[in-house]
C-alpha positions as CSV (number, residue, x, y, z in Angstrom):
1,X,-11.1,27.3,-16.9
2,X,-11.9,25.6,-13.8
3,X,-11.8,27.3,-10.5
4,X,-9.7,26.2,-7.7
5,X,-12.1,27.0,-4.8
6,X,-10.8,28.7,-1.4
7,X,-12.2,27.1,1.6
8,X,-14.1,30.2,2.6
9,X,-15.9,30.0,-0.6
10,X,-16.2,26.3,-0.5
11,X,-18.7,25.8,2.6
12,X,-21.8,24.9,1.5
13,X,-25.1,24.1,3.1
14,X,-24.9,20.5,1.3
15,X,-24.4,17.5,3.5
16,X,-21.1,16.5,1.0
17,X,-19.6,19.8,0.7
18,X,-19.2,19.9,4.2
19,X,-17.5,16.1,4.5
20,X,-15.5,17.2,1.8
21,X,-14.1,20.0,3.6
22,X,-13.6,17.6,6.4
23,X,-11.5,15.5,4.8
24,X,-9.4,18.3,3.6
25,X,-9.2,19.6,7.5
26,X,-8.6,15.7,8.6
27,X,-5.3,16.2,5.9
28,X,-7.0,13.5,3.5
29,X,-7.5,15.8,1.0
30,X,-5.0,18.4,-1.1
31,X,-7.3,20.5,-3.5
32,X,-11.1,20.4,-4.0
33,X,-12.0,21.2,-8.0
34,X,-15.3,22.1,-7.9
35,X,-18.1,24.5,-10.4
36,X,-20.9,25.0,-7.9
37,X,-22.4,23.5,-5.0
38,X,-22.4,19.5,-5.2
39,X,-26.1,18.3,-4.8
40,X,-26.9,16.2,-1.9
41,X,-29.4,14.0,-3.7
42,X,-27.0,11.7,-5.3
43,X,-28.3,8.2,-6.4
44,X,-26.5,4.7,-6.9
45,X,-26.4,4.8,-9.9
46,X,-23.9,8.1,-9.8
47,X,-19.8,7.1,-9.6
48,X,-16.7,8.7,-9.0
49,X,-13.3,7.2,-10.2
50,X,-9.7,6.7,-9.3
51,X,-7.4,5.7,-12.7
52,X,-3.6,3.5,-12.2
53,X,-1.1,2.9,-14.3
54,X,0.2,-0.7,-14.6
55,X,3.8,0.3,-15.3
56,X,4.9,-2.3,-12.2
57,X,3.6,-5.6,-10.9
58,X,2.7,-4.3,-7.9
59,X,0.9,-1.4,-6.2
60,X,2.9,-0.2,-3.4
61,X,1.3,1.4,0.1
62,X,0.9,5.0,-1.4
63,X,-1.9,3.6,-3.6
64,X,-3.6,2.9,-0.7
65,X,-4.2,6.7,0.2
66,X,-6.1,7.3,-2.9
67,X,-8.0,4.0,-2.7
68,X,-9.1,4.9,0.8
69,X,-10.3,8.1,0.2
70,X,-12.1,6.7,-3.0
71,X,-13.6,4.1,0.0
72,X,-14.6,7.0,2.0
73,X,-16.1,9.6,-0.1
74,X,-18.1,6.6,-1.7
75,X,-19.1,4.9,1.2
76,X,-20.7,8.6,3.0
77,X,-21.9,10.0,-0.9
78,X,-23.4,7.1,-1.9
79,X,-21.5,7.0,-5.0
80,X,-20.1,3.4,-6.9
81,X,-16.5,3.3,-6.7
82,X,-15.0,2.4,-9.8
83,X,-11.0,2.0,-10.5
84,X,-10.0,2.2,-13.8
85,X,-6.5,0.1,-14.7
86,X,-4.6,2.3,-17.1
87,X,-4.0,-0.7,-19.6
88,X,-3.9,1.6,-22.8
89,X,-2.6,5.3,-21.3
90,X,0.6,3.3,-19.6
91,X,1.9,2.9,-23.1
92,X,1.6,6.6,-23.5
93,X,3.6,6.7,-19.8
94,X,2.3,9.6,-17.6
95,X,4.7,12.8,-17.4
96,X,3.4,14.5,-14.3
97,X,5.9,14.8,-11.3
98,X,8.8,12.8,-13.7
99,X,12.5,13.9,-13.3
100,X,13.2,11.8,-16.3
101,X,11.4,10.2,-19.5
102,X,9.2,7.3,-18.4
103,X,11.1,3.6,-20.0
104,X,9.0,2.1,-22.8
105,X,7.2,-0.8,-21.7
106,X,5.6,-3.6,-24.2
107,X,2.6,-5.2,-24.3
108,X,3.7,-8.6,-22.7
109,X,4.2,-6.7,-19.6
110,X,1.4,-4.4,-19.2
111,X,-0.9,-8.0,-20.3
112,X,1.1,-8.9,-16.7
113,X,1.3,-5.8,-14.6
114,X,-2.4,-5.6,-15.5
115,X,-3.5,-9.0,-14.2
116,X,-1.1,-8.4,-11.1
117,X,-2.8,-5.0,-10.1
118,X,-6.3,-6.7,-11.0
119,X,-5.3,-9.0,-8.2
120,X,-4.0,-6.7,-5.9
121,X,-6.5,-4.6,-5.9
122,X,-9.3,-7.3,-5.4
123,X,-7.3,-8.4,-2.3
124,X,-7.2,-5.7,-0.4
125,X,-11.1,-5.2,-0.7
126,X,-11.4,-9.1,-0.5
127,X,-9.0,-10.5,1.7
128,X,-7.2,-14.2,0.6
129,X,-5.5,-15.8,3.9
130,X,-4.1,-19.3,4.2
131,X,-6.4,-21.9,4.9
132,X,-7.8,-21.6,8.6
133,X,-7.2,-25.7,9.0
134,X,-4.1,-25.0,8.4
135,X,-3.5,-22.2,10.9
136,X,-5.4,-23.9,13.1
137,X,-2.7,-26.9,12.5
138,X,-0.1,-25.0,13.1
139,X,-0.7,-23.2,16.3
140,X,-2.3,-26.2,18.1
141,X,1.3,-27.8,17.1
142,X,3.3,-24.5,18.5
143,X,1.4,-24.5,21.7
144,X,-1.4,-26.9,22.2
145,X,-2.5,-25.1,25.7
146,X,-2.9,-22.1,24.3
147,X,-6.1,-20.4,23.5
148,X,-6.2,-17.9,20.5
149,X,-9.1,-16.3,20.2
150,X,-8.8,-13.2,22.2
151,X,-5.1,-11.4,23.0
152,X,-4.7,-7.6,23.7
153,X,-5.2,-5.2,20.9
154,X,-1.7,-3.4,20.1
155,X,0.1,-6.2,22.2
156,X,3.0,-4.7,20.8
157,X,3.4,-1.6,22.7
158,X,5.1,-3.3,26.0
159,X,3.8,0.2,27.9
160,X,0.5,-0.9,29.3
161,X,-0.8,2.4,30.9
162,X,0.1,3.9,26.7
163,X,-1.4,1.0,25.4
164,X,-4.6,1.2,27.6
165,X,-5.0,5.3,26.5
166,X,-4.6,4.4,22.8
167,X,-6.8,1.6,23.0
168,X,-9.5,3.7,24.1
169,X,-9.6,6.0,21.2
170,X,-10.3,2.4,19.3
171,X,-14.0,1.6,19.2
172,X,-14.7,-2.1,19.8
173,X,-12.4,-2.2,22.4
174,X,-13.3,-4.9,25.1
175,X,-12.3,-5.2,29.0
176,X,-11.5,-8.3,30.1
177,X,-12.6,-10.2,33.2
178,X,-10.1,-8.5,35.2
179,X,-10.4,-4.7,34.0
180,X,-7.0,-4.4,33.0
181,X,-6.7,-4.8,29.6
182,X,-8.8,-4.3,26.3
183,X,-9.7,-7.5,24.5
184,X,-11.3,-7.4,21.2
185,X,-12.8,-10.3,18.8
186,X,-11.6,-11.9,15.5
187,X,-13.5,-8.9,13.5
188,X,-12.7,-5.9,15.2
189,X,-10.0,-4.2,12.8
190,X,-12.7,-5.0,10.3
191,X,-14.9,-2.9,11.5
192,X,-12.4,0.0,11.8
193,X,-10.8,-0.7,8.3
194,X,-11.9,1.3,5.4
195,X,-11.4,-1.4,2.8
196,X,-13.6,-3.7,5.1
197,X,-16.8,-1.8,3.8
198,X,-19.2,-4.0,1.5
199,X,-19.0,-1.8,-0.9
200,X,-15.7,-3.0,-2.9
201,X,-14.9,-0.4,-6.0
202,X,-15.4,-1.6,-9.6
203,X,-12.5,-2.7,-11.8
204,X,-12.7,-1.4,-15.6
205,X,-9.6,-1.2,-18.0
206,X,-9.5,1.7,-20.3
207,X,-8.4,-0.2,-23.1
208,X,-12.3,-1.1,-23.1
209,X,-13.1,1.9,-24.6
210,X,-9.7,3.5,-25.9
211,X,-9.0,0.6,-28.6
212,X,-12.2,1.1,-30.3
213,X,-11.5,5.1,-31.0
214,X,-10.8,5.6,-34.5
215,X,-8.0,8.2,-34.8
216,X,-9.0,10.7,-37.2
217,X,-12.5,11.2,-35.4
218,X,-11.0,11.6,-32.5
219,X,-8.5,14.5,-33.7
220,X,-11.4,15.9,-35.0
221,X,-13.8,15.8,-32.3
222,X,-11.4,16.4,-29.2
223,X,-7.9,17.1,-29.9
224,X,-9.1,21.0,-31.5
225,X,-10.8,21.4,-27.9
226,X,-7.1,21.5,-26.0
227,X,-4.7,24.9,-26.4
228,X,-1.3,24.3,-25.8
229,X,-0.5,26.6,-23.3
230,X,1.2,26.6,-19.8
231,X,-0.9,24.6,-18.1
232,X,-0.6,21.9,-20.3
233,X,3.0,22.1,-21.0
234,X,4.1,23.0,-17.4
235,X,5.0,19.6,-15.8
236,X,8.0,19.3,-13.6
237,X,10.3,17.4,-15.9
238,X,10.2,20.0,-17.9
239,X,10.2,22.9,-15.8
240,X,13.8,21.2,-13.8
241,X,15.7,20.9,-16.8
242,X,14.2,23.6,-19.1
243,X,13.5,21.4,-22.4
244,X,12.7,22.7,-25.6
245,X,12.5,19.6,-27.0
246,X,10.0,16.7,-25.7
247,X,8.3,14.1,-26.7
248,X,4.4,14.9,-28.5
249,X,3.4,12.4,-25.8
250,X,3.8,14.1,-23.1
251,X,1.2,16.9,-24.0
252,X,-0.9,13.6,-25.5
253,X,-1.2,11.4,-22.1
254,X,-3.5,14.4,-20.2
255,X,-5.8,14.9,-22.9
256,X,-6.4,10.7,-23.1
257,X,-6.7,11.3,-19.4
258,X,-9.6,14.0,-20.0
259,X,-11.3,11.4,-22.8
260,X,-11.4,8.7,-20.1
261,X,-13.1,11.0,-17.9
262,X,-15.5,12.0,-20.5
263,X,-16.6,8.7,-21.5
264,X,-17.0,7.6,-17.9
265,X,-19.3,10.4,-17.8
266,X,-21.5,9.0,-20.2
267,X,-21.5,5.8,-19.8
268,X,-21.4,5.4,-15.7
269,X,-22.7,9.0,-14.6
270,X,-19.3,9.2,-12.8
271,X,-19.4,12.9,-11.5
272,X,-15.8,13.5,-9.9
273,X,-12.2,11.9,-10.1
274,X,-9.7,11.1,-7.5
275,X,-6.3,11.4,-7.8
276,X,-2.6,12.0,-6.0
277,X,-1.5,15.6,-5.9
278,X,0.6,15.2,-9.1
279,X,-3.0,14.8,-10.8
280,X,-4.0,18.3,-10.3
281,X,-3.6,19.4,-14.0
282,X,-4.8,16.3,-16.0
283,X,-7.9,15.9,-13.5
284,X,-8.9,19.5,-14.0
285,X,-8.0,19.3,-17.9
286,X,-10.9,16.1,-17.8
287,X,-13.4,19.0,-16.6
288,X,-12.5,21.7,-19.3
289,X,-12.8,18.7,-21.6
290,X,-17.0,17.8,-20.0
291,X,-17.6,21.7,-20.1
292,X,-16.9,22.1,-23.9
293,X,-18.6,18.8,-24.8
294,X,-21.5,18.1,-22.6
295,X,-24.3,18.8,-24.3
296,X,-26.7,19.1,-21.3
297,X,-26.2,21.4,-17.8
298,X,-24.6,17.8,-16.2
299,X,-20.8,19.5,-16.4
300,X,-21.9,21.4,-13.7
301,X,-21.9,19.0,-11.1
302,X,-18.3,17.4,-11.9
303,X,-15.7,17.8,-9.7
304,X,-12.3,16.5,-8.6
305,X,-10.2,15.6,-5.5
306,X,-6.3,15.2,-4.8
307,X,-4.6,13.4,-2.3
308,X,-1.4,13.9,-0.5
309,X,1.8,11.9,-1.8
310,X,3.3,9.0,0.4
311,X,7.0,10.8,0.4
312,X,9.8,8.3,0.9
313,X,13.5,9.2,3.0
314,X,14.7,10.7,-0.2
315,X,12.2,13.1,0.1
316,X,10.6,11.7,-3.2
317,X,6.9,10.5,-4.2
318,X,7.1,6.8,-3.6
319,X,6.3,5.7,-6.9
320,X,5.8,2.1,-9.0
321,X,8.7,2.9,-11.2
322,X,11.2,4.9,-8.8
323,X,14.1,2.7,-8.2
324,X,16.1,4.5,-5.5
325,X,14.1,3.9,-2.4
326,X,12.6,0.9,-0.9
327,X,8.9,0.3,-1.9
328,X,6.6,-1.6,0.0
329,X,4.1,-3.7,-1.4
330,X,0.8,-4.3,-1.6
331,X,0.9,-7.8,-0.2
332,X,-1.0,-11.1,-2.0
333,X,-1.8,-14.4,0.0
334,X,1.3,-16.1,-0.6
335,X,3.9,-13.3,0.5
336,X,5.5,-13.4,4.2
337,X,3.7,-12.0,7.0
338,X,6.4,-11.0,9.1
339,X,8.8,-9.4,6.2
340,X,5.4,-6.7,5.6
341,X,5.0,-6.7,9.8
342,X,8.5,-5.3,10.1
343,X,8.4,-3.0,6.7
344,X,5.5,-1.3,8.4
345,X,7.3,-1.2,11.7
346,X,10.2,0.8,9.8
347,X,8.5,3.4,8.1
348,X,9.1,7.1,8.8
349,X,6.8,9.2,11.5
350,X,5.5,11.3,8.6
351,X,4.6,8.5,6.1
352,X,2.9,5.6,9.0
353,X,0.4,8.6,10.2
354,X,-0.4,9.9,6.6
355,X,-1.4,5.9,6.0
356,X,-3.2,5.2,9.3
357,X,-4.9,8.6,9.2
358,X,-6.4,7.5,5.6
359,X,-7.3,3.7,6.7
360,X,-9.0,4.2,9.9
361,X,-12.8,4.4,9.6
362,X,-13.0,6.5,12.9
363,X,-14.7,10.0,13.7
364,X,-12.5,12.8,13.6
365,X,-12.4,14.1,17.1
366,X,-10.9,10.2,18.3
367,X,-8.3,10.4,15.0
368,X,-7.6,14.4,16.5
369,X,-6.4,12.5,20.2
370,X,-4.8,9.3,18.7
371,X,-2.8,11.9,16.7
372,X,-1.6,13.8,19.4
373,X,-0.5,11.0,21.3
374,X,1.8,10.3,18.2
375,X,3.6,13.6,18.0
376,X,3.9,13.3,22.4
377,X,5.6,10.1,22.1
378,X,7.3,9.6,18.8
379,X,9.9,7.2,20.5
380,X,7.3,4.5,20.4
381,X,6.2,4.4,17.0
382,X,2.8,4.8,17.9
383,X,1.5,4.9,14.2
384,X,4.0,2.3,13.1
385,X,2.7,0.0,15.6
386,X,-1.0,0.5,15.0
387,X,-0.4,0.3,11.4
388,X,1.4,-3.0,11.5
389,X,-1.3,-4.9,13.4
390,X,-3.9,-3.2,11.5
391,X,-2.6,-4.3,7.8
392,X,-1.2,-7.6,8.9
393,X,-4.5,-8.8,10.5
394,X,-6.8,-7.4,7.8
395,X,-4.0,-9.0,4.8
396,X,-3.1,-12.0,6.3
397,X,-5.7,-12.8,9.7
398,X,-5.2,-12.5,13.3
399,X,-3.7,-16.1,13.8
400,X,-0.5,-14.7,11.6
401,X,-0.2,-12.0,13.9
402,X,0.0,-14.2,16.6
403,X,2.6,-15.7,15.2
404,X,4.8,-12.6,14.2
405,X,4.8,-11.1,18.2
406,X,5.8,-14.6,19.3
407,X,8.5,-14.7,16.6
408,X,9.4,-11.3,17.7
409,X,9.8,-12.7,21.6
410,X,11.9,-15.5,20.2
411,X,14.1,-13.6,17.8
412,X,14.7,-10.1,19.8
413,X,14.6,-11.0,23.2
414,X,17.6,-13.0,22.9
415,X,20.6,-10.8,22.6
416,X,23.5,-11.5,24.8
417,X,22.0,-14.6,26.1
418,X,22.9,-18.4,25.1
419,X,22.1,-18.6,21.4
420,X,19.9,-21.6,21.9
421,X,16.5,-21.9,20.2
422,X,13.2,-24.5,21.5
423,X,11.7,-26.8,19.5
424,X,8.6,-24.5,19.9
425,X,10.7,-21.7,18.5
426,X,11.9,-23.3,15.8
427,X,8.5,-24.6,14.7
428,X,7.4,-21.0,14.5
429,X,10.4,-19.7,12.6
430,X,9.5,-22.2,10.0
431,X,5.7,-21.2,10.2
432,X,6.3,-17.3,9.9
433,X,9.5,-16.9,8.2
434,X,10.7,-17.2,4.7
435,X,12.8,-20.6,4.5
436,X,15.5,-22.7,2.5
437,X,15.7,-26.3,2.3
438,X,19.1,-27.1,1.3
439,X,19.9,-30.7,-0.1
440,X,23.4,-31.8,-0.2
441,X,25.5,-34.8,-0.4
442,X,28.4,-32.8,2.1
443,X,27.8,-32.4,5.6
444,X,28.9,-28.6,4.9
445,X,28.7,-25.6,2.6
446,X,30.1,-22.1,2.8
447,X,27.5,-18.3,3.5
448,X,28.1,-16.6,0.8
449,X,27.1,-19.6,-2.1
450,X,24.0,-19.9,0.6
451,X,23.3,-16.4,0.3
452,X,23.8,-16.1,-3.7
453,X,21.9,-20.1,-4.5
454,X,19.1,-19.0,-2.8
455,X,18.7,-15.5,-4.6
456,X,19.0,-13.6,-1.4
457,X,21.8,-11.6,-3.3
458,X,22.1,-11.9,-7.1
459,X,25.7,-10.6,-7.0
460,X,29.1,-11.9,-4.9
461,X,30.0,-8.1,-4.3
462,X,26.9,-6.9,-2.7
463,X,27.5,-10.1,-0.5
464,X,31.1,-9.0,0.2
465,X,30.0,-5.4,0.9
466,X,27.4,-6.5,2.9
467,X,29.6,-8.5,5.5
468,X,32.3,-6.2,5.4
469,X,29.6,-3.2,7.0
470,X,28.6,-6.4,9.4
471,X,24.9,-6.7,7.8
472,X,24.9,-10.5,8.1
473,X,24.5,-12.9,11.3
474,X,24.2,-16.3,11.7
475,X,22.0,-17.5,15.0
476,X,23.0,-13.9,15.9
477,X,26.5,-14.4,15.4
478,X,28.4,-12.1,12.7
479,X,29.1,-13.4,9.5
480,X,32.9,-12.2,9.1
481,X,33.7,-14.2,5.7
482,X,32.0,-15.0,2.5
483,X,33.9,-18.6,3.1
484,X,32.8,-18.9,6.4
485,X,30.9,-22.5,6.3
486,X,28.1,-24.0,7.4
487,X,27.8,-27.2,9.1
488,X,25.2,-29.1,9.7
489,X,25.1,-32.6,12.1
490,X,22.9,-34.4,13.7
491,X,21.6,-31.8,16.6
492,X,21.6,-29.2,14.4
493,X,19.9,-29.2,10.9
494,X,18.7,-24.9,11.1
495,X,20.0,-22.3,11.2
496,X,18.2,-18.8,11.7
497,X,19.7,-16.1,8.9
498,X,19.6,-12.2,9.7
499,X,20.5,-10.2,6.3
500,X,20.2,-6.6,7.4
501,X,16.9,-6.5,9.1
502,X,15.5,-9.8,7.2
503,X,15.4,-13.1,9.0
504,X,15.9,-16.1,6.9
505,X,15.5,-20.2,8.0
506,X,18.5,-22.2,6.5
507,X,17.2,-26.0,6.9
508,X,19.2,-29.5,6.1
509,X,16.8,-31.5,4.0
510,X,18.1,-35.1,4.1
511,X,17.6,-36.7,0.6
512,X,15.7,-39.7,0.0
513,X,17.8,-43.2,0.1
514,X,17.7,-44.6,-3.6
């Protein structure tokens, strides 16, 4: 079977062995599978691949752990990515780390979940932003003085001498005219961002290959080659509640796991696979398969890396199809800017470092400072902060993010004052923030059919509950009915919305005279 290596035994003289052990040092890495010594002398034409499931729409950002190491180790091996889109082993549904028996899922939605992740995952390499006219537009509109070409990086940590330390563990960094602040250009977080490489990952889908097997050649030819024993039976599902009874897929999905592995062995050279930690078994199951069936000395050089988990408050993997935590999406060109911004913003210490340690494209000693400053000063959300302008800028541009910190002066910086708003303000909630253009024939209407018409809430309790534990303000003023109504006249036609820690633009649009 294959052999877990030790790090003692793992240093090699090799040029990779030594980055992988890095990376494990750096906390990027969980296990290293390995046979022997991985040869230096890799070519192009050599790959290593990371396989997803599409059982959601959406990747969420634990995938990007995985798909940044698979940036990483590429990008310094001189391997070709590849990501390989589970189209045919999601109907199987993967058992590893699964409390409960994965839901069935048709073929109508993987055909969607499929073309969703395809998207996804070509975005983040590949960035699509709104049109720069129209930014350009927008923010000559909102402040035609103003120049936006250059503002501090991390303008959102209010403590300059902080902000002026971490800034200088940040290459690109650029004093300005008066020396008192870093300044950089339009491309600097590109430069920093692992995803902003130019060398983007393949996309395959395994139904390529796994729809043409025939199924009594492939029982003969691989299903002999896998004992049932503990390791393949011993997945936590199993183990928590002590089945005796379970379904024949669950032993199947690993061994179609192994195939994929195989065949991209053959037909791509792809040497190693990348996967979370709960991968361990099925990755290391694809080598047993490539010993026993390889029918040259290649199987030697395979190998296999895990990542750590993104682990959500629950103290669960956040994962596609767990439904009791808050995910956080991968975001596509048309989703809101300042919703992601303030997701980021709100994640815990342990989960924003794991992500910013695995996107940053910095050496090790800078990432080693950066992340003591983090644990010195965790009441400023260090990592939260970098993260946020990081992802935003590289997702949606820099222009946005200009936008979301002057939202943020507008919206936070008001409290206890005069609940008044500028026209300048109100331009940029409209700009930044998700809106509602309400028609109606009355001059008034009541919160709660707002909040329910617009799909904010699908149900009238979760709207009751959620005024009753004071979760809902209107211009910053609490909500205290569901028939609490809305007026609009003629000096006031919006209305800014807070729904827990959502904002919301309520607008009157004034229907057309007949």
């Amino acid at each position: 079977m294959t052999k877990l290596t030790k790090e003692n035994d793992f240093i090699a003289d090799s040029e990779s062995g030594s980055f992988l052990f890095t990376l494990k040092n750096r906390g990027l890495l969980e296990k290293i599978i390995i046979r022997e010594k991985i040869s230096p002398d890799y070519k192009f034409q050599k790959s290593i691949y990371l396989g997803i499931d599409p059982s959601s729409r959406c990747l969420h950002l634990g995938h990007l752990i995985p798909l940044a190491t698979l940036q990483r180790i590429s990008s310094k091996l001189k391997l070709r990515g590849i990501v390989v889109i589970g189209k045919s082993t999601v109907l199987i549904g993967d058992p590893s780390d699964q409390l409960k028996k994965r839901k069935s899922i048709s073929l109508k939605e993987v055909q969607i979940n499929t073309a969703g992740i395809f998207k996804q995952i070509s975005n983040l390499f590949h960035p699509r932003r709104k049109s720069k006219k129209k930014l350009d537009l927008i923010l000559k509109k909102i402040n035609p003085k103003k120049s936006f070409f250059s503002f501090p990086i991390l303008a959102n940590i209010e403590n300059k001498t902080l902000r002026n330390k971490i800034q200088s563990l940040l290459p690109n960094g650029k004093a300005n005219k008066k020396g008192d602040d870093n300044f950089y250009d339009i491309k600097s977080w590109e430069k920093i961002i692992i995803f902003s490489k130019n060398n983007p990952p393949e996309i395959m889908l395994n139904s390529q290959w796994l729809h043409r097997l025939r199924l009594i050649n492939f029982l003969e030819r691989f299903i002999r080659l896998f004992p049932i024993n503990s390791k393949l039976i011993n997945r936590r599902r199993v183990r928590s509640k002590k089945e005796t009874n379970f379904p024949l897929s669950e032993l199947l999905y690993p061994v179609i796991q192994a195939y994929d592995f195989f065949f991209l062995l053959g037909k791509k050279k792809c040497l190693a696979q990348i996967g979370g930690k709960d991968q361990l078994t099925n990755i290391t199951l694809g080598l047993d398969l490539i010993k026993k069936k390889s029918k040259n000395e290649e199987w030697k050089k395979t190998w296999g890396v895990t990542t750590p988990l993104l682990i959500g408050k629950n103290k669960e993997k956040v994962g596609k199809t767990n439904s009791r935590q808050e995910k956080i999406t991968i975001p596509n060109k048309t989703d809101n800017a300042f919703t992601f911004y303030h997701q980021l913003i709100n994640l815990s210490d342990n989960s924003a470092k794991l992500l910013l340690n695995s996107i940053l494209d910095i050496p090790n000693n800078s990432w080693e400072m950066l992340a003591n400053e983090i644990l010195k000063q965790p009441k400023e959300k260090i990592a939260q902060k970098i993260l946020a302008e990081a992802l935003t800028t590289h997702f949606f541009g820099k222009k946005e993010l200009w936008l979301i910190l002057n939202l943020n002066n507008s919206l936070y910086k008001r409290r206890g004052q005069e609940k008044k708003y500028s026209k300048k303000d109100i331009k940029i909630f409209i700009e930044a923030l998700t809106y509602f253009s309400l028609t109606k024939t009355t001059s008034q209407t009541t919160i709660g059919k707002i909040l329910l018409e617009t799909e904010i809430f699908t149900k009238k309790r979760n709207v009751l509950l959620a005024i009753k534990n004071k979760k809902i303000k209107l211009d910053q003023e609490q909500v205290e009915s569901f028939w609490d109504k809305l007026v609009f006249f003629k000096k006031k036609k919006t209305f800014l919305l807070q729904v827990k820690k959502n904002f919301y633009v309520i607008q009157q649009k004034i229907p057309k005279a007949l």
